[in-house]
C-alpha positions in Angstrom: -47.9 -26.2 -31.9 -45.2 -23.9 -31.0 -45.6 -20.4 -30.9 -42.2 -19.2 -30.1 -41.4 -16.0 -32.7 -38.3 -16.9 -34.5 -34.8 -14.7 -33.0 -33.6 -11.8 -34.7 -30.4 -11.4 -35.8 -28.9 -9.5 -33.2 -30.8 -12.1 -30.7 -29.1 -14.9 -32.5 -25.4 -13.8 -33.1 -25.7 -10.5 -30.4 -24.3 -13.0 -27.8 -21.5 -14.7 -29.2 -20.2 -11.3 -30.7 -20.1 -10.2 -27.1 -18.2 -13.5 -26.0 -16.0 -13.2 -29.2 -15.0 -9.9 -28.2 -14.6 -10.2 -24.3 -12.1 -13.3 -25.4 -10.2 -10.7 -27.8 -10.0 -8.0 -25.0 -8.6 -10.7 -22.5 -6.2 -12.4 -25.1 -5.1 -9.4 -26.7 -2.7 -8.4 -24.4 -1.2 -11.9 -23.6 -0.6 -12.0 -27.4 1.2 -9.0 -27.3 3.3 -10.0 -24.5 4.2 -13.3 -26.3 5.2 -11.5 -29.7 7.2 -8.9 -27.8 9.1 -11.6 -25.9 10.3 -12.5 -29.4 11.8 -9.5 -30.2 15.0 -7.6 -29.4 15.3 -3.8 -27.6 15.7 -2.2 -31.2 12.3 -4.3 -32.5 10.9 -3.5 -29.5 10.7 0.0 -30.3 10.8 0.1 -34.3 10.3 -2.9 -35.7 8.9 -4.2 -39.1 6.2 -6.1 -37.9 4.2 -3.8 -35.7 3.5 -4.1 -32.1 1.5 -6.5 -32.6 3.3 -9.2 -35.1 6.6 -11.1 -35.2 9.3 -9.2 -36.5 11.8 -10.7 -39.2 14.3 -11.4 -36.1 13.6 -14.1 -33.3 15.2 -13.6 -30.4 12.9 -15.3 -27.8 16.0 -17.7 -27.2 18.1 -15.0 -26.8 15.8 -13.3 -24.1 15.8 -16.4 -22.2 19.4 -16.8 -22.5 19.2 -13.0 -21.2 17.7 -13.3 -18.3 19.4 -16.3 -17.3 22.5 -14.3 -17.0 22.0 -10.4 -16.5 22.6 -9.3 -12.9 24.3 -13.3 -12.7 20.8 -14.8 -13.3 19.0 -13.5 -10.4 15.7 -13.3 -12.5 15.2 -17.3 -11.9 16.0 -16.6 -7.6 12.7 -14.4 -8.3 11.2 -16.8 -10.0 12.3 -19.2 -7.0 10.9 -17.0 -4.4 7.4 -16.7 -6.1 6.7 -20.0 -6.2 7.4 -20.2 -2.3 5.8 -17.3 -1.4 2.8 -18.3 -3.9 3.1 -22.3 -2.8 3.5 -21.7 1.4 1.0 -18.9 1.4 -1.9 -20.3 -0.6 -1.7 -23.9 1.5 -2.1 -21.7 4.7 -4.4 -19.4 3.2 -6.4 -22.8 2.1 -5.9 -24.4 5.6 -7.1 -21.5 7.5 -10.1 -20.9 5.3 -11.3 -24.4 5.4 -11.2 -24.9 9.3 -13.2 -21.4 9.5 -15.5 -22.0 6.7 -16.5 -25.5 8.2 -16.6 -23.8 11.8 -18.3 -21.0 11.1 -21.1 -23.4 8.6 -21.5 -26.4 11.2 -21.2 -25.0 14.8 -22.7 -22.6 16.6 -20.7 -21.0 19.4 -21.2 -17.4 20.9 -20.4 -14.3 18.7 -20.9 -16.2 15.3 -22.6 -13.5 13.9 -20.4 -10.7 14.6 -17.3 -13.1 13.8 -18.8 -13.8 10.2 -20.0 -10.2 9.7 -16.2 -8.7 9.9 -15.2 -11.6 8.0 -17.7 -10.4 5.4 -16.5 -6.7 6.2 -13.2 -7.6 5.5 -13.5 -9.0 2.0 -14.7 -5.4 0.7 -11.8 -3.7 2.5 -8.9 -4.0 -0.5 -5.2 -5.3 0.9 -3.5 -2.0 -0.3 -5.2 -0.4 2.3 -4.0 -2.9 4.7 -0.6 -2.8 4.0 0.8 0.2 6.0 -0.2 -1.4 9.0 1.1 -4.5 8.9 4.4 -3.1 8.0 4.1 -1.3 11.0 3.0 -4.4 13.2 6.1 -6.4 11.1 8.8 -4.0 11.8 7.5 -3.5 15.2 8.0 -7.3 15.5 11.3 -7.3 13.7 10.1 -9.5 10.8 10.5 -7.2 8.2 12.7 -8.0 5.2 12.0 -11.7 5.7 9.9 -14.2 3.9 7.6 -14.7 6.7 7.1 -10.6 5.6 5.1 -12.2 2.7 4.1 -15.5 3.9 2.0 -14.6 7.3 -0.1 -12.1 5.8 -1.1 -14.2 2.8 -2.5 -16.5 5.4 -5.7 -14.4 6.0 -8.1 -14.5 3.1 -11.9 -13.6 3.9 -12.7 -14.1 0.6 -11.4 -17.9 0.8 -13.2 -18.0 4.4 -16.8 -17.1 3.1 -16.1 -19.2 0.0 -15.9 -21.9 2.5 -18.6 -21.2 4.6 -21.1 -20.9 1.8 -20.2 -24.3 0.3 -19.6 -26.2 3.5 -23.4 -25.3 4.1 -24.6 -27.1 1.1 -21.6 -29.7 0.4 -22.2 -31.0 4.2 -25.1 -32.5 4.6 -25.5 -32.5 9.1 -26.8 -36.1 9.0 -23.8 -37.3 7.3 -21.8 -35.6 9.8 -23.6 -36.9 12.4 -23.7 -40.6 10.8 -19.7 -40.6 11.3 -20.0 -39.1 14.7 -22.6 -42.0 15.8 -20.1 -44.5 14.2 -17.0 -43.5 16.6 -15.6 -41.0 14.3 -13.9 -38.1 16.4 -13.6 -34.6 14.6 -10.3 -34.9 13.2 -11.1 -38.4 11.6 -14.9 -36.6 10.4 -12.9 -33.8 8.9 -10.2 -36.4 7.5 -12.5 -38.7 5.8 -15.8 -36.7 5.7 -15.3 -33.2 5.1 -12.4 -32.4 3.2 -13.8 -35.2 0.0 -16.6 -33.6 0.5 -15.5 -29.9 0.1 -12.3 -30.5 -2.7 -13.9 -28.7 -5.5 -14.1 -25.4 -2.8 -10.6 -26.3 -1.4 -8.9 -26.4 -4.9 -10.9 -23.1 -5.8 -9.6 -21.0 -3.0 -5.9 -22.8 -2.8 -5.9 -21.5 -7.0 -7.3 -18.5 -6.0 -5.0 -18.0 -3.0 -1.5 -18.7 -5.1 -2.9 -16.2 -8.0 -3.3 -13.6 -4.8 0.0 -14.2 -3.6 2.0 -14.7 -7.0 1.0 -11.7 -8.2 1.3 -9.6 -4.8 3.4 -6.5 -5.3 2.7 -3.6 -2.9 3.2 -5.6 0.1 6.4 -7.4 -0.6 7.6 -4.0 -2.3 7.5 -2.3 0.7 8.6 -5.2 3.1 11.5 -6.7 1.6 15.1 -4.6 0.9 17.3 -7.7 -0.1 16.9 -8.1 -3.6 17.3 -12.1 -3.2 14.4 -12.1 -1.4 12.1 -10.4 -3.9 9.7 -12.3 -5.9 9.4 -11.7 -9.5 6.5 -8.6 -9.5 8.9 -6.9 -7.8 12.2 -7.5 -9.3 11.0 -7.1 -13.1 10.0 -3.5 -11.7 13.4 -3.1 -10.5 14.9 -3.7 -13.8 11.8 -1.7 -15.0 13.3 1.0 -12.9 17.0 0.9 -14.0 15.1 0.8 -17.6 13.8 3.8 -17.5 16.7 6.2 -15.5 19.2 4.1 -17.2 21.3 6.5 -20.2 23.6 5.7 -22.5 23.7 1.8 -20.9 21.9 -1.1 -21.8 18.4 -1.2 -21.1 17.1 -4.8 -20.6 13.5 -4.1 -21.9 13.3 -7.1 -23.8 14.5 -9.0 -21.0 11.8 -7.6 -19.0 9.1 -8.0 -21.4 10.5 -12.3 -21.2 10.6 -12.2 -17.8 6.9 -11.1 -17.5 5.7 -14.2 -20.2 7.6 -16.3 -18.3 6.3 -15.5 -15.0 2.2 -16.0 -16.0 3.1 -19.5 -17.6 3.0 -20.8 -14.0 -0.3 -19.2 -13.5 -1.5 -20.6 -16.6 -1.2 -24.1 -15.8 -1.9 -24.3 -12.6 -5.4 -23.0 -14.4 -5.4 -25.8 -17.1 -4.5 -28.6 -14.5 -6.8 -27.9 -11.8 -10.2 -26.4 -13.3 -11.2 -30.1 -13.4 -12.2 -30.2 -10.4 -14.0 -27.2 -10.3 -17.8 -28.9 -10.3 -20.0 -28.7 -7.4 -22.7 -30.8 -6.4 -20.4 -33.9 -5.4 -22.5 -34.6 -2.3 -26.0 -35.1 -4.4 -27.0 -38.8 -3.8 -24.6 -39.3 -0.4 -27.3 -39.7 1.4 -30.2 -41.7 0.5 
């Protein structure tokens, strides 16, 4: 016979008012963003339906049309660059952090500890503060106001390295790695066929991770690239942001920027929708029996 008391009303329901309002603080301003995108500059700032409703004008086609054309359509070379930046960066960010992630999980070589322990050092240290000096190591270098500006640094993630690490250590089982050794496989053909299957769930979380990073970088291309063709999107919607704002008496492209923004995260969103399929762990349970 059970004796389990029977959950209170704030034990039943407490929970799922928490989760309902966590989704409304995270959705709340995406919402805004997409029923500002529908407005002009005069509903953006006075409009019947509030901030945070359509107002009696649609001009979401009009904002796209917009952007296409103001400053001769440079918006979408932003857009271009972002997904280059985003694309190059995260497959080198993922490439680097599997071949540590695996080293640093299935050999043993001298300094390990000390090489993982600055790796783990590293991932509390935040990129802001490493900015200045790689500026300083790019324009010593003469690389600064290119795209390898923002691609090289974007290689190095410590997060995706320990992400690595800690799942290559469960995911990759030593006598299945051994196993392909015995039958004639050499460490490129182990890491082909073996480890990489083996490790996809990790690889596509960091690669998704490592485009977000990148996508959404701003101080570090701010301060590193001049040409405004080479700017990705964060930075060139703050450049309009900027003639918004010192801009009298001209036209102000706030709604333009408000489109730009919603255009720029449906990328983002996805890349989230497509790929959190494979986010399940666990696919090496039952290799080996």
């Amino acid at each position: 016979m059970s004796t389990t008391a029977p959950r209170t009303f704030p034990q039943k329901y407490g929970g799922y008012a928490l989760l309902g309002f966590l989704c409304l603080y995270f959705l709340l301003p995406l919402w805004w963003l997409l029923v500002a995108s529908t407005k002009d500059n005069a509903a953006l700032f006075g409009g019947s339906g509030g901030a945070l409703w359509f107002d009696d004008s649609f001009s979401l086609i009009d904002n796209l049309v917009g952007i296409s054309t103001y400053e001769n359509g440079v918006y979408w070379r932003w857009l271009a660059n972002s997904f280059f930046y985003a694309l190059v960066g995260g497959l080198g960010a993922t490439v680097v952090s599997v071949l540590a992630g695996y080293g640093f999980s299935k050999f043993a070589f001298r300094g390990k500890g000390i090489y993982l322990s600055a790796v783990l050092g590293a991932v509390m240290v935040p990129a802001t503060a490493l900015t200045i000096p790689i500026f300083v190591i790019f324009s010593n270098a003469g690389l600064t106001n290119t795209v390898w500006a923002v691609i090289l640094p974007s290689f190095l993630s410590p997060f995706g390295v320990y992400l690595m690490y800690v799942f290559a250590q469960d995911a990759l089982p030593d006598e299945l790695l051994d196993a392909a050794r015995i039958d004639g496989a050499g460490e490129i053909r182990v890491i082909w066929s073996v480890v990489l299957p083996l490790l996809k769930p990790a690889i596509v979380t960091v690669l998704l991770l490592s485009v977000v990073h990148t996508w959404n970088n701003f101080f570090l291309p701010f301060i590193m690239l001049t040409d405004s063709k080479l700017l990705p999107v964060t930075v060139g919607l703050n450049q309009w942001q900027a003639q918004a704002t010192t801009a009298s008496g001209v036209f102000q492209p706030w709604s333009y920027i408000v489109t730009g923004a919603l255009v720029s995260v449906v990328p983002l969103i996805i890349a989230f929708l497509s790929l959190q399929r494979y986010w399940k762990g666990g696919i090496s349970m039952g290799s080996l029996k």
